[in-house]
Structures are given as structure tokens and as C-alpha cells.
N, C-alpha and C positions, 0 to 999 in steps of 0.2 A: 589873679584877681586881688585889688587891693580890700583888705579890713575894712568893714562897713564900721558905719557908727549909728548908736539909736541915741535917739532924745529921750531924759530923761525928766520928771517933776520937776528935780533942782537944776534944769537946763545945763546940768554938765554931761559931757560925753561918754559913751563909754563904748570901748574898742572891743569887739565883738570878732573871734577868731575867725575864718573860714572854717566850713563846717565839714570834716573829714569826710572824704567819699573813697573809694576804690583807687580811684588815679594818683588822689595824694596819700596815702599810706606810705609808699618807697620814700617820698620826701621826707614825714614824720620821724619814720625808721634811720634816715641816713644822719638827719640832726640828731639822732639820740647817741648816735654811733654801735659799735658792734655788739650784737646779744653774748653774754657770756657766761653759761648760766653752767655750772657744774651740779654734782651730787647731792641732793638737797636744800640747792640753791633758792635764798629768800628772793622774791620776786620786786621788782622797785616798780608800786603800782602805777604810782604818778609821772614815773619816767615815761611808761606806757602811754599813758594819755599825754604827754609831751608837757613837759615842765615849765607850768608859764601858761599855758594855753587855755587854761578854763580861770584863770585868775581874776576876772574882768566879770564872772558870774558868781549873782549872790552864792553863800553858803548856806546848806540846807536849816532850815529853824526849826521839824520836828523836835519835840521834846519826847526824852524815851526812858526817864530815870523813874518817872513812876508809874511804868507798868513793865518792867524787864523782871523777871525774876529771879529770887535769893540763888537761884543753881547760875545763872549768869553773872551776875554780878559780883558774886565771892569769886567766883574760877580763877584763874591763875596763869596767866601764859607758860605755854611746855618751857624748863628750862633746857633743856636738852636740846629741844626745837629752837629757842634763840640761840643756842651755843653757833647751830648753823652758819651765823650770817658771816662770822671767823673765816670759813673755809676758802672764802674768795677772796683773802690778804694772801698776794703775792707769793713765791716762796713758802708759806706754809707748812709745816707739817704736823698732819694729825695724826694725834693717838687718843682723839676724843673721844668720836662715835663707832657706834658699836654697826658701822656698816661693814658689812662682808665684804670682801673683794670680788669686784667683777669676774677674775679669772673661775671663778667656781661658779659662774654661772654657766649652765650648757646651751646658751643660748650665741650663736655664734653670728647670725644675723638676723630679721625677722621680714619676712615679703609678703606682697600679698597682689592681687591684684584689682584694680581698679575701673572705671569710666575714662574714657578720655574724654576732652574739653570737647563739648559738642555732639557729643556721642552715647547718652547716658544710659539707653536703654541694658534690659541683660544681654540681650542678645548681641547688642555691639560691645557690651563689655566680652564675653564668651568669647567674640569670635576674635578681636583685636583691639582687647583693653590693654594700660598700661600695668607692667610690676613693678610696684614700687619695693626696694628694698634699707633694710636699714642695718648697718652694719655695727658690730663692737664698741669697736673705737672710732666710732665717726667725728666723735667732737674732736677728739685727742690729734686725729690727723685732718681735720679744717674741711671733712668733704661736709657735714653737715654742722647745724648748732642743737644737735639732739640724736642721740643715738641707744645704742642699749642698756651699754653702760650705767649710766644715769636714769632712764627711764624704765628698769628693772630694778631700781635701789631705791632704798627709803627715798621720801622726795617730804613736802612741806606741805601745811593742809588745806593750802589755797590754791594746791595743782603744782604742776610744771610751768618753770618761768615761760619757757617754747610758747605753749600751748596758751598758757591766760594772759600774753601778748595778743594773739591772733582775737581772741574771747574781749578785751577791753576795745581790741580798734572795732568789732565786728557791732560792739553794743552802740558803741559812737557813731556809725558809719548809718547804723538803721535806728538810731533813738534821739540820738544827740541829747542827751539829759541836760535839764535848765540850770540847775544849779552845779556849784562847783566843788563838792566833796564829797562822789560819789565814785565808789570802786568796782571792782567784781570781783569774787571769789568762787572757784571749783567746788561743787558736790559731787558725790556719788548719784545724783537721779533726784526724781524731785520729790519721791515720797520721804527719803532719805530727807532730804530739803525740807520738808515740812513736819517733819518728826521733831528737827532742830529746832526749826523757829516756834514751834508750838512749848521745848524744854524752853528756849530763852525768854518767850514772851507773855505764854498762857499760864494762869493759875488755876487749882483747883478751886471749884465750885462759881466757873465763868462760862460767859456765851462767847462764843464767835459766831456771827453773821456769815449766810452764805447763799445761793437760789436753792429754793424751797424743795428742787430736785437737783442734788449736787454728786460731786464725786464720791461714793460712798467711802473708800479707801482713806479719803480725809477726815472722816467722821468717823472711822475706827483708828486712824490716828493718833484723835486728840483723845476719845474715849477715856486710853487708864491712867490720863493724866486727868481725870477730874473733868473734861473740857465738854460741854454741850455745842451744840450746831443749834441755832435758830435760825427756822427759813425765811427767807422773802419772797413773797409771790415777784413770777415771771412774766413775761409776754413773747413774743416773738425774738423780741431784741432783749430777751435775760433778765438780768435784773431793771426792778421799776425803780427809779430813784425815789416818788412821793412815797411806796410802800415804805423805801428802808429808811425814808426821814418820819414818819408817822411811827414807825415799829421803835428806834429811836427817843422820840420827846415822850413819847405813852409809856415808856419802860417802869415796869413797875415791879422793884425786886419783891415784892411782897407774893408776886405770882408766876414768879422763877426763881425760887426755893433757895430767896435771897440773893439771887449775882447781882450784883453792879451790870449798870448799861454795857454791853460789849464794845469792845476798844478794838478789835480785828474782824475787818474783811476778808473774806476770803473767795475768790473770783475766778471763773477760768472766762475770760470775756470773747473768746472768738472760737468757735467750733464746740461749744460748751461740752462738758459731758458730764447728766448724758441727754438733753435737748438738744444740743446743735447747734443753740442761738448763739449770733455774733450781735454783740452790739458796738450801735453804730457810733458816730463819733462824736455824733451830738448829746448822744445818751451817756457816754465814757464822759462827757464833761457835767453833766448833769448830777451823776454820780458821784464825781470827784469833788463834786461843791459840795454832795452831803456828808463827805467825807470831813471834807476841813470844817463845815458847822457841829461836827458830831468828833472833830479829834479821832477819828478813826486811822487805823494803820491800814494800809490795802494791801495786801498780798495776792500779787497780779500773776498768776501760773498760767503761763502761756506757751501749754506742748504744740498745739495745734493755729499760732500765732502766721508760721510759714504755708499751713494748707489753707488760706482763704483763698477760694475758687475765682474760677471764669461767674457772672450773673447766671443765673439758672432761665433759657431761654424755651424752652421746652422741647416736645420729640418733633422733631422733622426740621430742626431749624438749627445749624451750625453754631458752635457759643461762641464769643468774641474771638478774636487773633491774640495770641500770646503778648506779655507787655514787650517794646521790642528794644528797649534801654534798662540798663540797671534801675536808673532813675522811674522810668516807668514802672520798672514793678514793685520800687521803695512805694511810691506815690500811689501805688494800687491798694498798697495795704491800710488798713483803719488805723491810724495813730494808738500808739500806745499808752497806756497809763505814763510809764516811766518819761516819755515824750513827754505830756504836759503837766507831770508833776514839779512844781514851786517851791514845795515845804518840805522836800525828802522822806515825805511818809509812804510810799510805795516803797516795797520791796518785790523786786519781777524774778521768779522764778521760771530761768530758760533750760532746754534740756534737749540732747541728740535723738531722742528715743524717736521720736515720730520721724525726723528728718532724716537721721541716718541710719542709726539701730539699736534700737532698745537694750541689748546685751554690751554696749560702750561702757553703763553706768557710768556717763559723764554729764553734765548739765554745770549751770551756773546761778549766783544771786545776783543781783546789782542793786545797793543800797547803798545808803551814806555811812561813809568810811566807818564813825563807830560801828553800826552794827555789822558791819563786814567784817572788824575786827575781832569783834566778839565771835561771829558765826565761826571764823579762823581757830580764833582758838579754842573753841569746840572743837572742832574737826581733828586740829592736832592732836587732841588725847581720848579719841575717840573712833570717829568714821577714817582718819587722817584724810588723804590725798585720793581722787580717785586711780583705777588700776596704770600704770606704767604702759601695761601692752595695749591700753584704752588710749591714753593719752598718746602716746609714740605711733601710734595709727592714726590718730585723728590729725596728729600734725603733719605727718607725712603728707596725709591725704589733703588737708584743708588750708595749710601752710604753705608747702614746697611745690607740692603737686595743682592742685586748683587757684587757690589763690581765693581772696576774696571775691573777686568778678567772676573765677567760674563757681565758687560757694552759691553764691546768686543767681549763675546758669543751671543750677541743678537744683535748686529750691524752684526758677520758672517752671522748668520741667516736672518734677512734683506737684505743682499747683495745676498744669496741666491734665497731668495723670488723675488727679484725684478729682477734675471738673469732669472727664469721661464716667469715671466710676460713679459719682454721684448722680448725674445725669440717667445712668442707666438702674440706680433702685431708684429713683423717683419714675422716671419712665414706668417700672414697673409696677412702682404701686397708683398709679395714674390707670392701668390697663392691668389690675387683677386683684386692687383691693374696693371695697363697697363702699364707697362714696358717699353713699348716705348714712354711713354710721362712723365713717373712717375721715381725719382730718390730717393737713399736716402742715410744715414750711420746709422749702425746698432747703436746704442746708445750706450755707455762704462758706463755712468752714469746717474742719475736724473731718471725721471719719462715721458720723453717726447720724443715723437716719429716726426722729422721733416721731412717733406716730400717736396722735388722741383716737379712744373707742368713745365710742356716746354709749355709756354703757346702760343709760340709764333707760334704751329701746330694746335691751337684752328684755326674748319674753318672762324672764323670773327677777327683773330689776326689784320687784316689790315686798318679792321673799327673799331672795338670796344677797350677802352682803359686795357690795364692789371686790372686795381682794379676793373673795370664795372666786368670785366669777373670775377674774384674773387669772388664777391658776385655773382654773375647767379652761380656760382657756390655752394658756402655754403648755399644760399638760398633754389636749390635741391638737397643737401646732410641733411639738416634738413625736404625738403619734403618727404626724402626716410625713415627718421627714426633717422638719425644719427646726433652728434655736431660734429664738430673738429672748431679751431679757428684758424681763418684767419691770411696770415704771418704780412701783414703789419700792421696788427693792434700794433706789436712789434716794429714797423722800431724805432729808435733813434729820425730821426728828424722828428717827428711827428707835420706836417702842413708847413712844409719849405721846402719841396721835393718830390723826387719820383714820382710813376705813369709813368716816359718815355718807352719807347722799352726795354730799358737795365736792367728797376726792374724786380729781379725775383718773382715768383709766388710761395709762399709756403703755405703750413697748419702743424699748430701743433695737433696732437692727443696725449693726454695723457694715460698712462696704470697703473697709479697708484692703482685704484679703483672698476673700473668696472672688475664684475665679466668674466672671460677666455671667456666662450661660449661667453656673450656677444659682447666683445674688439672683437672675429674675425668676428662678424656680422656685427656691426656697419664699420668694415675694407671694408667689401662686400659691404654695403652701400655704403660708399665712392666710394669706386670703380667703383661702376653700375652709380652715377651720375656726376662721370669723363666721364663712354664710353656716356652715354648721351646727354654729351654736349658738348662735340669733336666729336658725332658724328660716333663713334665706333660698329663693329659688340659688339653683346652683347656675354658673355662669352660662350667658348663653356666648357662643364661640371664646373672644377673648376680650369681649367688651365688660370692665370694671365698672363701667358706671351704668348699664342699663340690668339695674339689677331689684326685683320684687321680694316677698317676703313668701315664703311658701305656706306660711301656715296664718295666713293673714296678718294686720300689723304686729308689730311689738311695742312691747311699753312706752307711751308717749309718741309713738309713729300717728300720726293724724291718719283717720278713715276715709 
């Protein structure tokens, strides 16, 4: 396919590359010529994205010099860590670094075994998956370009060259980023991820922005650095854009103990947690507009970016057919921030935990080169590189083994899996939670099922406070048998709020894990110590929604 050309204002051209997919990566790869990345080898990012190839798109305009903070911007790149880039002049020899020799490692090869292409379930992995193995000296004798060697040795704090090869075509292939000086660098996981960017960018005695029920973990994060959470009310679809443009213009440090307007988003836009809500793409652009009227940075954390489901069709009616192209299931997914971002003020926090295993601690950033560079050289005198036996799996497996197009075959399959799973705790809370008190949205993505109580038809709404009743509550949903986790436990402003008439009452239940039977019992459990203690007839057979009050109405239940 030949280079398109767009029209621009000043009617001159401009040569717009084909936009990398699956088919042309080998092409990419063969013009770049051979990977050759030894022992702590510095990575050539922009070889990666092909040299030439994004020159034709603006560079990013974010301004970032006045809100970076004094610990980021005095730092110093590792000099040790640059002495690296030496190692890979010809002939060489070092007596620089203070790397061990591989021969004292006792690791003489590392296997494991895998899915084959086609075949992902466990049980076809069990009965006749593939072993992947990786040897010594596998670079050294040309059977592989990554072996133990090297992938058990210091390495550089932006990953394995191997490995954030596959990581830059992979972001290109499903983001295609608009501007043209944007990287990616390796983390250890995205809390780790967000630890960093909260040192490099947050100052004590500031807000960041985030839904008004967010990841709690992030908001003990920013905590003993000074860093407050302010919510934004939600809806189905997350965050409301006129909320966080209103929250915004009205900012009044006078009445947050002096910050300045918050200059950080913070976001998990698809599969939220711990509501659920994915917002949709009209709303992602809605947002992104209050972003650039408000100079906001978005920090787009998208674990649960690959579980966006089949549509939620409900019980007795089969969900769509799988997507049945790559392209099909690129195009299933909601565009991302990183996709339609202009001005390089996103930074997307991606990570294997959901999709392949939480214990990888492998993930990635993708941001414009300065702050890549910077997050880099943190990492070096710090977190460094993630683990060697992480990275040297992960490439075996997603590099040599899968490939990109079966990366995407086993992400379908996952999106699969997790529309059965979802389908069956909604199913059950359709047929055994109280409808008249109980509300919800069917989940688009993630792993979490968010449920609204009306609490306010509980018969003691009048004396007793929302969070009391909350706990009476969770406390006889664990005597019945069952977890779910409490909503406020999420709230943003966690010890400055909440608890009036107006908070609502939620519970998170997740459906990641627990086995089917299970998920709809533990659903019945909940359910039975909802009529419990609102005071409900108890179910008649297994119908959830034909359900009366046993001791007459409750508060605000019409007579």
C-alpha cells in the first residue's frame, strides 16, 4: 500500500507512514537489520519505531518544566548505567562493570511451558502445550537474541532491549500515537508506575483528580508524599467531563488548605475499579478536551484495557461471536487516550498482571520522550529494570513463541472468557439479588461487578448512619458465607468526607477467579443478607425480583 497524503491549512502535504499492524512488523524488523543487544545493553528506542517513520507527525507541545519536581529534575543520569552503551564497540574489553560472570550462575537453562497458538485453554495447555526453553548461551551461539546469560545480569532501567522491541511495536500496532516523540519504557507493575510518577510530578500540599470512587492503592500511594485525591462524581460511563470542568474553574485554594487547581488526572477508563465503568469514546474525547482547557496531565492506567467484553445480552440468549480478525478486535476496542492524544500530555500506564500474570512485575509507560527519559533515569538508581526471569519469559513467550498475532489470539480468548464470567454474576444477581433495593450496570470491562443498595429504604435509614449500616451489612454477608468489598472503602477522599444522606451505598464483587458454581452462590449469599437486613420476605423459589418486605415497607418504600 502506497503512503497516503492528508491536506493540510497551508495546502502542503504531508506523507503519513502506513500504520504498523501484525503483517508488517518482519518488514520493520528486517530494515532495521539484526537485534544485537548484549549485557546491559542500552536500547535504540527510535530504531524500534523505525527511523524516519513518525517524522512527518507533529512533535508533542505538553509543557512539563513547571510542574516536574525538584527530586526529578536535579537527578542525574546513572554514570555507571551510561558507561553501558561502550559495551557494544566491537572487540571491546571490559573491566568496567562490576557484572558477575554468567558461569556462576547455576542456572543452566530456564523452560517452562506454554499454550499453543490456537489452543489456550489449561487443559489444552496440560494435555499438549508447547516447552519453551531458553538456554546459556543462546545469544553467544545465534540460536536465540536473548538467553540467560544476559537476562539474569544487570540489564538497563528501561527493560531488555528483546523484550521493549516487542513493547514499542505492540503500543504502535494497537495505539498508533499522533505525535512523533513518544517512547516506552519498562516498569516493574503499575503501582510501582505510579509511585514514580507521583515522585517526578506531585508536590506536597497538591490535589490530583480522579472518579470520586477510585483505586484505593493510588490514593495511599500519593498519601506520604503530601498528595490529596479529589473526586469527581461518576455515571455509568466514569468520569463526567462538565463535573471535572466545573470542579476546575470553581477551584478555590482557599477551601483546600491552599493547593493550587490540580494539574494530574488520574484515570483507569475501561473496566474501572472499582465501578466497572468503561467510558465510551465519545466521552474519552470529551474529557480530553477538559484536559487541554484545564493543562491537565492524564495518567491513563489501563490494566483492564484488553478485558473489554462481548455486549452484555442477557440470560438465555448467546453473546456475539468472537471478533474474527485482528483488525476486528483492534476495532472492538474503545480508542484510547494515547490514540487521540495531540499534545503529549497522556501518559498510559500498560501492565501484564491482568493479561498474563500478575507475579511478571512487568508493565510499561508510553510518554514523550522527555518524560520517558526521566522516568528511565529513575528507574536506574532505583527500581532499575524489571526481573530478568520476567522479561526472558515474557519474550520467549510473546516474541519467539506467539508472536504478535497470536499475542492478540489469546487477548480474543481472554476477552471471551471474561464475557462468560461476567455474564454469569450478572445472571445471578438478576435471579437472587432484590431489585427493588439493588441496582447495577452490566460491566463492559475489568473484573468487577458494582452493585448500588438504596440504602436509604433500610428500615433504620433514619437513625442509623449509611457506613454503620454498610458494615451490618458486610459483616452478615461474611456470616452468610460470602466477601464482597465495601464501596467506600474506594471513596477518593478517604477521612475528609462522606457518610451524609446523600453518599451512596455500594459493594464491589469481583468475578475474576472464583470458580462459576461458586460466583452464583456467594451472589445468593449476598442477597439473602440484603432481605435480612432490610427486613425482606425471604425468596420465593429463585425468583430476585418478586420480592415483598416482611415487616411492611421500609424507609421511603411507598405504602
Amino acid at each position: 500500500m502506497a503512503p497516503t497524503v492528508e491536506a493540510v491549512e497551508d495546502t502542503k502535504g504531508v506523507v503519513v507512514p502506513d500504520p504498523l499492524t501484525v503483517d508488517t512488523v518482519q518488514a520493520l524488523r528486517t530494515k532495521q537489520g539484526k537485534l544485537t543487544a548484549g549485557t546491559a545493553a542500552k536500547a535504540d528506542v527510535e530504531l524500534f519505531k523505525g527511523v524516519g517513520r513518525h517524522s512527518s507527525k507533529p512533535k508533542s507541545t505538553k509543557q512539563w518544566d513547571h510542574i516536574l519536581s525538584n527530586e526529578t529534575t536535579t537527578r542525574k543520569p546513572s554514570t555507571i548505567k551510561g558507561a553501558a552503551k561502550h559495551l557494544s564497540k566491537p572487540g571491546i574489553i571490559s573491566l568496567g562493570g562490576g557484572l558477575p560472570s554468567a558461569e556462576y550462575f547455576p542456572f543452566d537453562e530456564y523452560s517452562f511451558k506454554v499454550p499453543k497458538l490456537g489452543h489456550f485453554s489449561e487443559h489444552e495447555t496440560r494435555q499438549d502445550g508447547a516447552t519453551i526453553t531458553a538456554g546459556k548461551y543462546d545469544l553467544l551461539h545465534e540460536k536465540s537474541l536473548y538467553d540467560v546469560a544476559v537476562a539474569f545480569n544487570y540489564g538497563q532501567g528501561h527493560g531488555a532491549a528483546q523484550l521493549l522491541r516487542w513493547v514499542i511495536e505492540h503500543t504502535e500496532i494497537v495505539h498508533s500515537p499522533r505525535y512523533s516523540d513518544w517512547q516506552c519504557t519498562m516498569t516493574i507493575g503499575t503501582t510501582s508506575a505510579l509511585d514514580m510518577l507521583f515522585r517526578m510530578m506531585g508536590k506536597p500540599g497538591t490535589y490530583f483528580l480522579s472518579e470520586e470512587y477510585t483505586f484505593a492503592t493510588v490514593v495511599e500511594t500519593a498519601a506520604p508524599y503530601g498528595i490529596k485525591c479529589q473526586g469527581v462524581p461518576v455515571d455509568g460511563q466514569g468520569l463526567l467531563p462538565d463535573a471535572l470542568d466545573q470542579i476546575l474553574t470553581q477551584w478555590d485554594p482557599l477551601t483546600h488548605d491552599g493547593a493550587p487547581k490540580p494539574y494530574i488526572l488520574y484515570t483507569v477508563p475501561s473496566g474501572q475499579n472499582p465501578t466497572g465503568a468503561t467510558q465510551g469514546a465519545d466521552r474519552r474525547k470529551a474529557l480530553y478536551a477538559v484536559a487541554q482547557k484545564h493543562d491537565l496531565v492524564v495518567i491513563e492506567d489501563e490494566p483492564y484495557f484488553f478485558l473489554q467484553m462481548q455486549p452484555y445480552v442477557g440470560q438465555g440468549h448467546e453473546p456475539p461471536p468472537p471478533p474474527k480478525t485482528h483488525q476486528d478486535f483492534l476495532s472492538a476496542l474503545v480508542p484510547s487516550y494515547l490514540s487521540m492524544d495531540t499534545d503529549g500530555r497522556v501518559i498510559r500506564v500498560d501492565s501484564f498482571s491482568k493479561v498474563i500474570a500478575p507475579g511478571s512485575r512487568v508493565g510499561w509507560i508510553t510518554a514523550p520522550e522527555r518524560i520517558v527519559k526521566l522516568y528511565s533515569q529513575h528507574a536506574d538508581v532505583s527500581t532499575q529494570g524489571p526481573s530478568g526471569f520476567s522479561q526472558l519469559g515474557l519474550f520467549k513467550l510473546l516474541d519467539e513463541h506467539w508472536g504478535h498475532g497470536g499475542y492478540l489470539d489469546w487477548l480474543v480468548f481472554i476477552r471471551m472468557e471474561y464475557t462468560r464470567r461476567r455474564d454469569v454474576i450478572v445472571g445471578a444477581a438478576e435471579k437472587y439479588l432484590p431489585s427493588n433495593i439493588v441496582s447495577w450496570v452490566p460491566p463492559m470491562a475489568g473484573m468487577f461487578f458494582w452493585v448500588k443498595v438504596d440504602w436509604l429504604k433500610h428500615p433504620q435509614a433514619d437513625q442509623v448512619p449509611m457506613r454503620e449500616l454498610e458494615d451490618q451489612i458486610w459483616l452478615k454477608t461474611i456470616d452468610n458465607g460470602a466477601l464482597v468489598l465495601k464501596g467506600s472503602w474506594f471513596r477518593a477522599d478517604q477521612g475528609r468526607g462522606g457518610g451524609g444522606r446523600d453518599e451512596g451505598m455500594f459493594f464491589r464483587m469481583t468475578f475474576a477467579a472464583a470458580k462459576e458454581a461458586d460466583m452464583e452462590e456467594a451472589v445468593r449469599r449476598f442477597g439473602e443478607s440484603l432481605r435480612d437486613e432490610f427486613g425482606l420476605k425471604a425468596m420465593n423459589g429463585v425468583n430476585g425480583h418478586a420480592n415483598g418486605y416482611a415487616n411492611g415497607p421500609a424507609a421511603g418504600e411507598a405504602k
